[in-house]
C-alpha positions in Angstrom: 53.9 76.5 -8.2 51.8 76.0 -11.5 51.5 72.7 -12.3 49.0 72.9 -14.7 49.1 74.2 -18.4 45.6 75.4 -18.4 44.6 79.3 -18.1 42.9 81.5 -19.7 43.8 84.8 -22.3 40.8 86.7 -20.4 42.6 85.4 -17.1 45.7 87.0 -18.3 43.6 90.2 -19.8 42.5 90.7 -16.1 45.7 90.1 -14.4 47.2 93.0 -16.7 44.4 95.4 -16.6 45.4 98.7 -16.1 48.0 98.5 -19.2 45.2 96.6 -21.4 43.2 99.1 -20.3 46.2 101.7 -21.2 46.9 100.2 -24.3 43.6 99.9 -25.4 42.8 103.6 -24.7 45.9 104.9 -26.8 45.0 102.5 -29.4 42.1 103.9 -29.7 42.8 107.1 -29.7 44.8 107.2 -32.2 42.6 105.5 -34.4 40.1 107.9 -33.5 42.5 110.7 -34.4 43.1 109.2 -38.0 39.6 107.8 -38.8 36.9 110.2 -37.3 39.2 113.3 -37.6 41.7 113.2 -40.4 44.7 114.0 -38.7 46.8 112.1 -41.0 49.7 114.2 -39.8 49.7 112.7 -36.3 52.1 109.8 -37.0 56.1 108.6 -37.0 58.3 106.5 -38.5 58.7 103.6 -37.8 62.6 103.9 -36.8 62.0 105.0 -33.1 58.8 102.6 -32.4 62.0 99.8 -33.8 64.3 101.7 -31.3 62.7 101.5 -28.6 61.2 98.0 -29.0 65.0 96.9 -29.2 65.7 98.3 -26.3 62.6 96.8 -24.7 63.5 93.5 -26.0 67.2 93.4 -24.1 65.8 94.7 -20.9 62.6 92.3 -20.6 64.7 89.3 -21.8 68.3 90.2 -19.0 65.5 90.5 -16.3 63.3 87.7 -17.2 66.5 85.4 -18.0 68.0 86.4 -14.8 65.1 85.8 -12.7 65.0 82.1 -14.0 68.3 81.5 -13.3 67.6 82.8 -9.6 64.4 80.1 -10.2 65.9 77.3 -11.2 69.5 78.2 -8.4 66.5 77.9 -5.9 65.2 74.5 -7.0 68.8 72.9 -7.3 69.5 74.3 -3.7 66.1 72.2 -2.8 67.4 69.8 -4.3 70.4 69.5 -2.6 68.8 69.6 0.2 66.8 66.6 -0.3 69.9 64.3 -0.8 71.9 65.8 2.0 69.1 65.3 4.3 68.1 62.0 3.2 72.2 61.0 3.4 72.1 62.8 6.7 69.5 60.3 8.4 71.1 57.1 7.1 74.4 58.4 8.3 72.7 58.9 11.7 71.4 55.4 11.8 74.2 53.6 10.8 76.9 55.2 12.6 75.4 56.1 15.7 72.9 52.9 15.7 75.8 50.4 14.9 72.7 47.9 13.5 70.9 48.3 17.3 67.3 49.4 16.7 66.5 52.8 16.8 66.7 54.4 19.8 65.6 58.2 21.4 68.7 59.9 20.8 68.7 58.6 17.2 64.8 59.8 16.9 65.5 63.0 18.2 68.3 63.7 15.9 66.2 62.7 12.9 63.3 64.9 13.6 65.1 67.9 14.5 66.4 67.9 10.9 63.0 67.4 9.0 62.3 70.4 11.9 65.6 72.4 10.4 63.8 71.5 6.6 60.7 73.0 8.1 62.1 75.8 9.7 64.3 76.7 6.4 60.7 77.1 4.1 59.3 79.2 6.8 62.4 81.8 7.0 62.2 81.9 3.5 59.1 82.6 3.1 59.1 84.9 6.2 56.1 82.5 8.3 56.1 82.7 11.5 57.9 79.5 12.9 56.0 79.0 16.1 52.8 79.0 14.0 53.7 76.1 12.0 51.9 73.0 12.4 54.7 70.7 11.1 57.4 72.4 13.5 54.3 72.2 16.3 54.1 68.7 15.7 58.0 68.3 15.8 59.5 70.1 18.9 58.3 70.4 21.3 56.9 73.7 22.4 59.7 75.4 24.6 62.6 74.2 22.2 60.4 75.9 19.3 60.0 78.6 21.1 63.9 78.9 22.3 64.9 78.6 18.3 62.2 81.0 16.9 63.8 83.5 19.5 67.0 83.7 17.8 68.2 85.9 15.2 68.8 82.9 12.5 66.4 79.8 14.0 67.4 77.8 11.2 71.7 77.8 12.0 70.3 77.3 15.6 68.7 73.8 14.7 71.9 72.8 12.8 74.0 74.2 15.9 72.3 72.3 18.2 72.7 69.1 15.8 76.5 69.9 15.9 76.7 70.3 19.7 74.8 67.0 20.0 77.0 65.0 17.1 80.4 65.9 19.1 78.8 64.9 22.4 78.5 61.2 21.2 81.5 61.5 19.7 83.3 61.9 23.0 80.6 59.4 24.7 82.5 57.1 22.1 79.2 56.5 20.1 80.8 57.9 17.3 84.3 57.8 15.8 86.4 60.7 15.1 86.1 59.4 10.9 82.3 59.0 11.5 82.3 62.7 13.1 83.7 64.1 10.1 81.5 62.4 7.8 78.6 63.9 9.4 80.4 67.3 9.9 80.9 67.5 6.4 76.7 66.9 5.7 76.1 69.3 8.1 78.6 72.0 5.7 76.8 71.2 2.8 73.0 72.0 4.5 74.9 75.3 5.8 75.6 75.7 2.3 72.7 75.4 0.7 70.3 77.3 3.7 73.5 80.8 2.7 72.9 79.8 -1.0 69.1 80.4 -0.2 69.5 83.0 2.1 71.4 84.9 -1.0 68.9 84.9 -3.2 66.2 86.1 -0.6 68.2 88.6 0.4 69.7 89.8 -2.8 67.3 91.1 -5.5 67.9 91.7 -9.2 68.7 95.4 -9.7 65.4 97.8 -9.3 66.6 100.0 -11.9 66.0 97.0 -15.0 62.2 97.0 -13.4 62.0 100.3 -13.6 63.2 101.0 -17.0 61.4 98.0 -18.4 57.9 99.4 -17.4 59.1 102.8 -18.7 59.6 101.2 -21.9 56.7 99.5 -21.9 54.1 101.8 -21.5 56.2 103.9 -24.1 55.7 101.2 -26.7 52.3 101.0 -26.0 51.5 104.7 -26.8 54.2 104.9 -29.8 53.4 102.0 -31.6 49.8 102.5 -32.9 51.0 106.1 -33.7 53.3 104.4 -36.1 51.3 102.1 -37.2 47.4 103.4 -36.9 48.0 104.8 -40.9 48.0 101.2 -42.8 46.2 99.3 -39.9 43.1 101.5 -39.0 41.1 100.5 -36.4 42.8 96.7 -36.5 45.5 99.0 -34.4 43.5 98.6 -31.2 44.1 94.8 -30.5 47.4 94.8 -32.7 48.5 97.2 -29.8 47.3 95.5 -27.1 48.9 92.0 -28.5 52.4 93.3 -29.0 52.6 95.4 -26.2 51.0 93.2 -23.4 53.6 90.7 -24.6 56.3 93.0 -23.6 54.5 93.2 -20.2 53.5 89.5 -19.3 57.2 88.4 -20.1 58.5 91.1 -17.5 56.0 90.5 -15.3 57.0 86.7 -15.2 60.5 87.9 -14.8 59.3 89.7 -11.3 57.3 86.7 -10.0 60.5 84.1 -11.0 62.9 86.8 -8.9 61.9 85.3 -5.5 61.9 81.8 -6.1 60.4 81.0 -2.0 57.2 83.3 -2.4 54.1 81.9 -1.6 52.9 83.3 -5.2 51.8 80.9 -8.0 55.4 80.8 -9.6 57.1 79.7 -6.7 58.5 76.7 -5.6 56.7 73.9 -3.8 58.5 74.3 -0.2 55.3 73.0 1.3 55.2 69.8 -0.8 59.2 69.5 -0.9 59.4 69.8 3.0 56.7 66.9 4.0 58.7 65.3 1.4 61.8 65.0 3.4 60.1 64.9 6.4 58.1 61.6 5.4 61.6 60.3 4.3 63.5 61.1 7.3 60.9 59.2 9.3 60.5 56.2 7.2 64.6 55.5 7.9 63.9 55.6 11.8 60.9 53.0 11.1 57.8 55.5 11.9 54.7 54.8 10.4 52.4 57.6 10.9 53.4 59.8 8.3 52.1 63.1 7.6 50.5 63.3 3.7 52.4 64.8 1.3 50.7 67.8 -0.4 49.3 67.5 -3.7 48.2 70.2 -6.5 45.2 71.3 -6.0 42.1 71.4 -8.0 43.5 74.4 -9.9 46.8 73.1 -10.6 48.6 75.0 -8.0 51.5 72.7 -6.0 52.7 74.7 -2.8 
């Protein structure tokens, strides 16, 4: 994720260079067609270019609008998932613990959640899991292997966390209230991993993409026709200003749709997993923390 206000208009120029380049070629064109050859009959009314710019304006802004609420779904989810997991820990110490240090069973319990956290950013971003040097550093290596073989890895970890919460329930380590306590933290992290999966596996409609871009390079070629009479050759980068407007705002709308991608716009996973891991392990009284990523040198937070 962007951190960092800085950038560049050449930056966004490049990013957007086949319709700059589109945009500049039909302004120029036209201008051409009016200034060198006097075809002052090659030009419109203004009533369609305003047609179909309204229309462009109500598709780029239900896309763009949607995607952010997709976005920001994502980083309240993440959210939720901080809380739960931190509450999820302190439950484990206290109840299970019963003010005794920390022991193994407690440990293990802890780290196979910030392993679940772990395992959650990698299925959403589709990484492979037994690649992953936090859940390397977690499990161990034939438990990794034994989740990353199943179908959903992540539901695994939290079954195994329920199997092993009713097992000390009946050792009497746990009370039946204390059970349900934790039961109900483990429904609210299945929540939030189906909230997740939803939005992974549910995209915005292809066909407001498709008719966005339609419109778009539409406006583009209709609007120095329109326009090219009064403006001249000031059409050129009047074109490319308005139009590549219309195209960077539904080109954010695309890169906000999947909130997990490893792209620039997306959410810090990598930084908001160590989080929770370095959290978890401070309650069980660890002090060799892995660091917590930071942006880097060109404002990008992963």
């Amino acid at each position: 994720m962007f951190v960092s206000a800085r950038g560049s208009v050449l930056g966004l120029l490049y990013w957007q260079w086949r319709l700059t380049t589109v945009f500049v070629i039909s302004g120029a064109l036209v201008a051409a067609a009016h200034q060198l050859l006097h075809l002052h009959w090659f030009t419109l009314p203004t009533t369609p270019v305003l047609v179909v710019g309204g229309a462009l304006a109500i598709f780029v802004s239900f896309r763009t609008n949607s995607a952010y609420d997709r976005w920001w779904e994502g980083r309240k989810l993440w959210g939720q998932l901080v809380n739960s997991s931190r509450h999820f820990a302190d439950q484990v110490v206290t109840y299970v613990g019963r003010g005794a240090p920390v022991d193994d069973l407690q440990r293990a319990l802890v780290l196979r959640h910030a392993a679940y956290v772990h395992a959650l950013r990698c299925a959403l971003r589709q990484q492979d899991l037994t690649a992953d040097e936090d859940l390397r550093r977690l499990l161990p290596a034939d438990e990794l292997a034994a989740f990353a073989a199943r179908s959903n890895p992540t539901h695994a970890l939290l079954e195994r966390q329920h199997r092993e919460l009713a097992a000390l329930e009946r050792a009497g380590r746990l009370t039946g209230h204390q059970l349900e306590l934790l039961d109900q933290t483990v429904r609210v992290l299945l929540d939030v991993q189906g909230g997740c999966e939803r939005i992974k596996k549910t995209p915005i409609p292809r066909g407001y993409g498709f008719i966005a871009n339609r419109l778009i390079l539409a406006y583009g070629l209709l609007f120095p026709i329109s326009l090219t009479e009064e403006l001249g050759w000031v059409i050129i980068p009047i074109n490319v200003l308005v139009s590549l407007s219309f195209a960077l705002i539904s080109e954010a709308g695309r890169v906000l749709e999947d909130p997990f991608t490893m792209f620039y716009n997306g959410l810090p996973l990598s930084q908001l997993s160590r989080m929770i891991e370095v959290n978890l392990r401070e309650v069980i009284g660890d002090d060799d923390l892995p660091e917590i990523p930071q942006p880097t040198a060109d404002g990008v937070l992963m």
